[in-house]
C-alpha positions in Angstrom: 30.3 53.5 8.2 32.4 56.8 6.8 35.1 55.6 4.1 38.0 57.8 5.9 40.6 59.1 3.3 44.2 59.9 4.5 45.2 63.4 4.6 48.1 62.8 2.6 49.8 59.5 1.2 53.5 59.4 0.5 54.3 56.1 -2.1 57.8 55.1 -3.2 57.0 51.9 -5.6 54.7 49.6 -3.8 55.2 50.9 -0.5 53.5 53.7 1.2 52.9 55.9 4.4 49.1 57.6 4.7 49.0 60.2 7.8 45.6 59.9 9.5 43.6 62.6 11.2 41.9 61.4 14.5 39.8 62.5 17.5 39.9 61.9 20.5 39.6 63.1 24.1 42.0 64.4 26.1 42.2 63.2 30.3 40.4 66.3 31.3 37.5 65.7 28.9 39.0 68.1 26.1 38.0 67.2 22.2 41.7 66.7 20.8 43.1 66.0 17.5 45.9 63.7 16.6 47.7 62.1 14.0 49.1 58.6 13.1 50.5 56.8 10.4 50.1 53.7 8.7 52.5 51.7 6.7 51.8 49.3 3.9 53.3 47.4 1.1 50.6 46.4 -1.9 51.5 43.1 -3.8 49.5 41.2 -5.9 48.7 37.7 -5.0 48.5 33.8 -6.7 45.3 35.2 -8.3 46.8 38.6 -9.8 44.5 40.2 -6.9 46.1 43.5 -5.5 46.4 42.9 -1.4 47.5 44.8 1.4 50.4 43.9 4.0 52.0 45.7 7.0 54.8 43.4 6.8 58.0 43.9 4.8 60.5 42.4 3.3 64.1 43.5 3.3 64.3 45.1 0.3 61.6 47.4 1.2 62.8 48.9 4.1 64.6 51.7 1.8 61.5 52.7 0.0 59.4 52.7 4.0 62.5 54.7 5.4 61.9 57.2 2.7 58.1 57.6 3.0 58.3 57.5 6.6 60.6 60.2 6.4 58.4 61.7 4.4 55.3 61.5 6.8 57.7 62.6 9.5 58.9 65.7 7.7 54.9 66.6 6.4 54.1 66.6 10.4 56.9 68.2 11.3 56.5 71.1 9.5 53.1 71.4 9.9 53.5 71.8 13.3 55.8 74.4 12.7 53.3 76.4 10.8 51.1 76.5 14.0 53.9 77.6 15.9 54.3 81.8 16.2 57.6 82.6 15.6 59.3 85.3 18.5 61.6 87.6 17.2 
């Protein structure tokens, strides 16, 4: 199996947002591309072992508001760049 990398990761401390490139296929039977993102919070555990969680605590939700806002504003303006603009 492929090890797939995000296309970009956005970190603030131990929290972070990675934006994934996918494929799929559309209802009429078109390839299509799509993004998602994925949210995690690394901590170390009882054996000083780096793990991975999707769960936070309260006093991480600043730090996944800003990467989230982060991933939001990298897709954002992406989209923007394949947009022509009309003058």
């Amino acid at each position: 199996m492929e090890n797939k990398k995000p296309e970009i990761k956005f970190k603030a401390g131990a929290i972070s947002a990675a934006v994934w490139i996918n494929s799929g296929q559309s209802k009429t039977g078109q390839k299509t591309e799509f993004r998602t993102i994925s949210l995690d919070r690394a901590y170390k555990d009882k054996q000083d072992q780096w793990q991975h969680t999707g769960s936070m605590r309260v006093n991480d939700l600043p730090r996944a508001a800003l990467v989230l806002t982060k991933a939001y504003e990298f897709l954002i303006m992406r989209e923007k760049e394949n947009v022509p603009e009309i003058y």
